[in-house]
C-alpha positions as CSV (number, residue, x, y, z in Angstrom):
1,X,-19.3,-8.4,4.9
2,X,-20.8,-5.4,4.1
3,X,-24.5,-4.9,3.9
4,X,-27.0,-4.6,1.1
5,X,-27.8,-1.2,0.7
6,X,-30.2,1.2,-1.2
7,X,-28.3,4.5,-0.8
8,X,-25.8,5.7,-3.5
9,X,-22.6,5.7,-1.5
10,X,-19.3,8.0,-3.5
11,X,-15.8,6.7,-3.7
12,X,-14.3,8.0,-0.3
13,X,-10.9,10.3,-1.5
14,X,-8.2,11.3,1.0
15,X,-4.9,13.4,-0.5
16,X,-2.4,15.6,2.0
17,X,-0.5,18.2,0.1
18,X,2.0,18.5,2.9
19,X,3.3,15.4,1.7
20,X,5.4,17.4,-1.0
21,X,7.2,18.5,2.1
22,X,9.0,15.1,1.9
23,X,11.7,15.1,-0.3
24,X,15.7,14.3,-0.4
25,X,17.7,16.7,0.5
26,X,20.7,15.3,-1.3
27,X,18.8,14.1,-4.4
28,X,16.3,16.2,-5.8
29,X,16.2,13.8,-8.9
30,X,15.1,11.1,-6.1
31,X,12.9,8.7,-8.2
32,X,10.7,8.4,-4.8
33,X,9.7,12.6,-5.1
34,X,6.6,15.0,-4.7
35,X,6.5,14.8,-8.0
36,X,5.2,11.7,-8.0
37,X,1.7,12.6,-6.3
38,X,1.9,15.8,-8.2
39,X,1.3,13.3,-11.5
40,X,-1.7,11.9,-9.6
41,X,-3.4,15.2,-8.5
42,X,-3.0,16.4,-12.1
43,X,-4.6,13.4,-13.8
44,X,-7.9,13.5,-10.9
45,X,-8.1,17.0,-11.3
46,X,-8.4,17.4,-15.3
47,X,-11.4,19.0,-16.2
48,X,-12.2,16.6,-18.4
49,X,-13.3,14.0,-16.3
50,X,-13.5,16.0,-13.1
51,X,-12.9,12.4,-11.0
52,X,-12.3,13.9,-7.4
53,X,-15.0,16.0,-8.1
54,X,-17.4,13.0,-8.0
55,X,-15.5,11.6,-4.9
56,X,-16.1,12.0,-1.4
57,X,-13.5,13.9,-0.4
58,X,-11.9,12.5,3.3
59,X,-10.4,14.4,6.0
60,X,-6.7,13.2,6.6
61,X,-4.9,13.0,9.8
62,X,-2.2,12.1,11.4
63,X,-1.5,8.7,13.1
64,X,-0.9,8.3,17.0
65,X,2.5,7.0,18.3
66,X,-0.5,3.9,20.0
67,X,-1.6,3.2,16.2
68,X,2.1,3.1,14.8
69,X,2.9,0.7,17.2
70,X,0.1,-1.7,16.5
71,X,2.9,-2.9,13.6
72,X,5.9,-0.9,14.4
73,X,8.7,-1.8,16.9
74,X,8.7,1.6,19.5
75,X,12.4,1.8,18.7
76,X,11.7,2.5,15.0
77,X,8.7,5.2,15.9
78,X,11.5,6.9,18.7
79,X,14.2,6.5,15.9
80,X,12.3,8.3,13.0
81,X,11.2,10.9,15.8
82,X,15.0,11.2,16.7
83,X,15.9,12.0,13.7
84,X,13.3,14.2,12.0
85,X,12.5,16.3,15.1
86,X,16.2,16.5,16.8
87,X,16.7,20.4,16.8
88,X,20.3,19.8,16.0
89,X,19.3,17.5,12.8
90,X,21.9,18.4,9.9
91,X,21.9,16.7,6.5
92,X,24.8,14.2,8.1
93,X,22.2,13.0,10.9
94,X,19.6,12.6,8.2
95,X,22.1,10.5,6.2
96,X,23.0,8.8,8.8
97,X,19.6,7.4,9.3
98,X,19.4,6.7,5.8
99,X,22.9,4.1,5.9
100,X,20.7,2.5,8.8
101,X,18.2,1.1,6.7
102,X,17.7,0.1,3.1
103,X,17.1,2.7,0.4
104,X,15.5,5.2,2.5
105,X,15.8,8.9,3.0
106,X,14.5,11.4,5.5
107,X,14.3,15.4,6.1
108,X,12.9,17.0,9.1
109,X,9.6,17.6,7.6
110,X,9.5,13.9,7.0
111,X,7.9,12.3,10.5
112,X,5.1,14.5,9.8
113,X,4.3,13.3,6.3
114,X,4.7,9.8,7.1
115,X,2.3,9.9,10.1
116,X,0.1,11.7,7.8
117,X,0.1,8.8,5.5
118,X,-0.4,6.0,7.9
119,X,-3.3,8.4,9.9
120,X,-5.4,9.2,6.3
121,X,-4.8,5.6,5.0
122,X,-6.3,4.9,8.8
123,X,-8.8,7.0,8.0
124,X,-9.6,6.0,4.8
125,X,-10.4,2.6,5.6
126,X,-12.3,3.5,8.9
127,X,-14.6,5.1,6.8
128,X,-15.2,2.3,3.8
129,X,-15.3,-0.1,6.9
130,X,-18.1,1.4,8.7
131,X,-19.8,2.2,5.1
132,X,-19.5,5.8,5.1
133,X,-18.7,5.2,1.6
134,X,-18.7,2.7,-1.0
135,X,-14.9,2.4,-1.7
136,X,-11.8,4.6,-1.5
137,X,-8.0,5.9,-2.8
138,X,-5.7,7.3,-0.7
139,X,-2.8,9.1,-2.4
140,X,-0.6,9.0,0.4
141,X,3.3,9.2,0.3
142,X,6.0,8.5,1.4
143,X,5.0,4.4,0.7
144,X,4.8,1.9,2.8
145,X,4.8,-1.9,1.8
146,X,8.5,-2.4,2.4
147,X,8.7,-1.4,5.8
148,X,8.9,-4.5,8.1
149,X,7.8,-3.8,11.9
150,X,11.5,-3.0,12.9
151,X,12.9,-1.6,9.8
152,X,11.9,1.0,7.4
153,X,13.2,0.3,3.8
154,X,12.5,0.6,0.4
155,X,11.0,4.6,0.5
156,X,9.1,3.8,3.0
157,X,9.0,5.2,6.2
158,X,5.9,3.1,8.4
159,X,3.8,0.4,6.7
160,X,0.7,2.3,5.8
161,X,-1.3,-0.7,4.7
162,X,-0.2,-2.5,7.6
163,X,-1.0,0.0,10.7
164,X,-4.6,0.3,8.7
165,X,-5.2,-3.5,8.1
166,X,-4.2,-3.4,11.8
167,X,-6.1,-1.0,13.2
168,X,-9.4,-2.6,11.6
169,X,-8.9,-5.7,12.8
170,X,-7.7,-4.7,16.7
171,X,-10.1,-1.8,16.7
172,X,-13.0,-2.6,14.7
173,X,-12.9,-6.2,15.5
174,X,-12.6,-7.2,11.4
175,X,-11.9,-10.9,11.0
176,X,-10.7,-11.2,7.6
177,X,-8.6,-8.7,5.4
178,X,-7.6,-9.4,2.1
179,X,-4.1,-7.2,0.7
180,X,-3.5,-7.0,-2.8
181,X,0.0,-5.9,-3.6
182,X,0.6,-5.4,-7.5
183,X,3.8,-3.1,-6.7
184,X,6.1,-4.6,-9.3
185,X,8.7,-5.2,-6.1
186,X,7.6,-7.4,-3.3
187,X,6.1,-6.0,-0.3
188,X,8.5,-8.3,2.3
189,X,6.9,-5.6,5.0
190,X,3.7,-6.6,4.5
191,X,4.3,-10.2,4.3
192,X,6.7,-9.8,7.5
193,X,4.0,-8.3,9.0
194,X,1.3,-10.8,8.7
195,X,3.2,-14.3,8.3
196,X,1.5,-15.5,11.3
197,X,-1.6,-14.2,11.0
198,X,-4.6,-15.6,9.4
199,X,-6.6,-12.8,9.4
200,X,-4.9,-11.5,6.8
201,X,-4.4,-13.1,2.9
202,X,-1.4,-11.2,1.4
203,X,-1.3,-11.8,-2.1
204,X,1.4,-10.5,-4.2
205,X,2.5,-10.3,-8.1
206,X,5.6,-9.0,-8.5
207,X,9.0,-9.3,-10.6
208,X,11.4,-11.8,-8.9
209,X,13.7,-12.8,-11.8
210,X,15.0,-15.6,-9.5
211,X,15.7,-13.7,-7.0
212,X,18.1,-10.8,-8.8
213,X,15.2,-8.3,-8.6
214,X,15.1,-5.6,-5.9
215,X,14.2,-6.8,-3.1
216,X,16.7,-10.0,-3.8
217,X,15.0,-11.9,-1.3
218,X,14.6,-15.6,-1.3
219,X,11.4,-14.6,0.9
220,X,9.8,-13.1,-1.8
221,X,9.4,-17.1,-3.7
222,X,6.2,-18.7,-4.0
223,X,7.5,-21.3,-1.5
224,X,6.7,-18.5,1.2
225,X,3.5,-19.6,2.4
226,X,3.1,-18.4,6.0
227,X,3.5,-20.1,9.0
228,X,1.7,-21.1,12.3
229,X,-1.9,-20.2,12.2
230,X,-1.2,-18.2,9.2
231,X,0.3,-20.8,6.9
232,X,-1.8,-21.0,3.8
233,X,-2.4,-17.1,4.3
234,X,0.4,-15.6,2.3
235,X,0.7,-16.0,-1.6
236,X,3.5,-14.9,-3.9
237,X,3.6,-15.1,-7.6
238,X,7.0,-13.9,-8.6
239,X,7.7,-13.2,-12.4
240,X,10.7,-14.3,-13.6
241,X,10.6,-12.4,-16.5
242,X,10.5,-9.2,-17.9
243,X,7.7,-8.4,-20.9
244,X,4.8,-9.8,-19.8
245,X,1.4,-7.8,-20.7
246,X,-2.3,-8.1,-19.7
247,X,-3.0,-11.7,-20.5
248,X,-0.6,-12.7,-18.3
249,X,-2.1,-10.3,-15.2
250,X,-5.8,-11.5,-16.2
251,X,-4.7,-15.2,-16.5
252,X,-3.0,-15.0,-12.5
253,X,-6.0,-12.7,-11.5
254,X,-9.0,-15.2,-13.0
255,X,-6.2,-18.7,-12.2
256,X,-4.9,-17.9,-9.1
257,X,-6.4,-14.8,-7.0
258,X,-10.2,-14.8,-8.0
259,X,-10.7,-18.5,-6.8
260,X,-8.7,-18.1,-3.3
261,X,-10.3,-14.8,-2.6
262,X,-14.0,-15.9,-2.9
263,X,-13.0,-19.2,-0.5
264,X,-11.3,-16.6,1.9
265,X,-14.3,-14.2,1.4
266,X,-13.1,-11.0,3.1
267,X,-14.6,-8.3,4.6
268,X,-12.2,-5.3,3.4
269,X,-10.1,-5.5,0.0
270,X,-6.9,-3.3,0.5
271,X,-4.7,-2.4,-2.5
272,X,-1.0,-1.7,-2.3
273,X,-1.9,0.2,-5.5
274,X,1.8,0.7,-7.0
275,X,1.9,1.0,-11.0
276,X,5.5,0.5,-11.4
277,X,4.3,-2.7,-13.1
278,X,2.6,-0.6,-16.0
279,X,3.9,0.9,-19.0
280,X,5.8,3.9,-19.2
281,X,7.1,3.5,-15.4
282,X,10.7,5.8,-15.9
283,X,12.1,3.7,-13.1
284,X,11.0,-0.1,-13.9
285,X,9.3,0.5,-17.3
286,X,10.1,-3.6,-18.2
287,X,6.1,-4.8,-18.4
288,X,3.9,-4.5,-21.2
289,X,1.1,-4.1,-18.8
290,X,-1.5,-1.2,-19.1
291,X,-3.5,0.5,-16.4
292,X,-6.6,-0.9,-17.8
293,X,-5.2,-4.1,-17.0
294,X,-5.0,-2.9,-12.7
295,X,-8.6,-1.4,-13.1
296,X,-10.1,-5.1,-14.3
297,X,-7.9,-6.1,-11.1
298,X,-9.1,-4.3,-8.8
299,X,-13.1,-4.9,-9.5
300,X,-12.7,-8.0,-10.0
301,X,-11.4,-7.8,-6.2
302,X,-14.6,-5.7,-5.5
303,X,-17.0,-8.4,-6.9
304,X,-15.0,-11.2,-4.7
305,X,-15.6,-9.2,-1.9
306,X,-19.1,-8.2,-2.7
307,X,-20.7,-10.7,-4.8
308,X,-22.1,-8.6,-7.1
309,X,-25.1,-7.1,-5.3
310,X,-23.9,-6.6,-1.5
311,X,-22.1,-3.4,-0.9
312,X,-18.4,-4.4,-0.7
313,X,-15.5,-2.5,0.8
314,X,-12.6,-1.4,-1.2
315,X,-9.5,0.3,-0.9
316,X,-6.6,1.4,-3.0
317,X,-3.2,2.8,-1.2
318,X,-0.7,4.7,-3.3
319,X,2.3,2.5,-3.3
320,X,6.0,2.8,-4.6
């Protein structure tokens, strides 16, 4: 748990441009696109408000092959680097890759950008965790939630969350790490990732419709609780509707997250912070949810972690 503290600490920022580099080759209408952090930069950097301004703006980095492999399988991390680096890499090889796994695509430029966003998530939450500052946002792509230790998938290359949540708890000896994933898919990486593990509470809300939503996985049910020492540890609330708006997302934040974060009382809060949930998302779009709705969220996880008074740590990850 964080300290009590009298200095005014910023929100800790971290942003790589380079990521623009990744892109589809094949698709430049790919919903998964540089312009998608493009949208972000715009909106922090309006005049108006001036928000990264008033940040503390983080150095990024790169991850190690060591720190990949705290989550990911060596095979994946050699396969990626096969692939991406290979100087004989055409579009077919890059294809090819991309009919390996689920949904994902790769250039040569993108094993740089996707260590880069596992390395500044890493950094990002180093930093909140050894209260350099009071809370962060990393705008980091490509995503990572749906990449399971072996596989990538869904956009996403390496599990960003999941190497950081890692790397804090083998490296900096944290105990207890709570992951809030409002993505409006199911982060199966994540949950893949920690089923076992009760050092980690994964908590998820996402559209299930029975199962006929992307990722159509019977894993994604509420019936998936973890197992072994993590059992208890994982929690799913699928929707099985389309529609629903803020009281809904208040009622399952106040009914059902609030009351099993504050028994769980963790030391670091870490957002898989994707807004496809929201309104106006081109590629989901179906929830009447507004991003005022996400901010109430995410303090509300704040004050569980913090209790009000005691610094608390804080993280959101851009997500798909």
């Amino acid at each position: 748990m964080a300290h009590i503290s009298t200095v005014i600490q910023k929100t800790g920022f971290v942003y790589n441009p380079g990521s623009d580099s990744h892109f589809c080759n094949w698709d430049p209408a790919h919903v998964e696109g540089p312009h998608r952090t493009k949208a972000i930069m715009a909106r922090l950097e309006d005049p108006k408000d001036n928000l990264v301004k008033q940040c503390q703006r983080l150095p990024g980095r790169s991850a190690g092959f060591a720190e990949l492999k705290l989550v990911h399988t060596p095979e994946l991390v050699k396969d990626v680097n096969h692939t991406c680096s290979d100087p004989g890499t055409n579009d077919e090889n890059l294809k090819a890759f991309s009919e390996r796994y689920n949904d994902v695509y790769v250039n040569t430029a993108s094993e740089e950008c996707a260590y880069d966003a596992a390395g500044s998530t890493i950094s990002l939450v180093a930093h909140v965790f050894m209260d350099k500052v009071k809370n962060g946002l990393a705008v980091v792509r490509p995503p990572g939630h749906h990449a399971s230790p072996a596989e990538s998938n869904g956009f996403c290359i390496f599990n960003n969350v999941a190497v950081a949540a890692k790397y804090l708890m083998d490296m900096k000896n944290a105990e207890r790490i709570l992951i809030v994933d409002w993505d409006v898919h199911h982060g199966q990486g994540t949950q893949r990732t920690f089923y076992d593990d009760k050092r980690v509470l994964y908590f998820s809300i996402h559209r299930y419709e029975q199962g006929d939503f992307w990722p159509n996985l019977p894993e994604s049910n509420f019936n998936y609780i973890g197992e072994g020492s993590g059992k208890g540890y994982n929690i799913n609330v699928p929707l099985n509707k389309t529609g629903l708006g803020d009281a809904d997302y208040l009622a399952i934040l106040y009914q059902v997250l609030l009351p099993v974060a504050y028994e769980f009382n963790p030391e670091m809060v870490i957002v898989s912070a994707g807004y496809d949930a929201a309104i106006g998302c081109p590629e989901v779009g179906l929830e009447d949810s507004t991003l005022r709705t996400f901010t109430t969220e995410a303090s509300a996880a704040m004050v569980a972690c913090g209790l009000t008074s005691i610094q608390f740590r804080f993280i959101r990850v851009d997500s798909d």
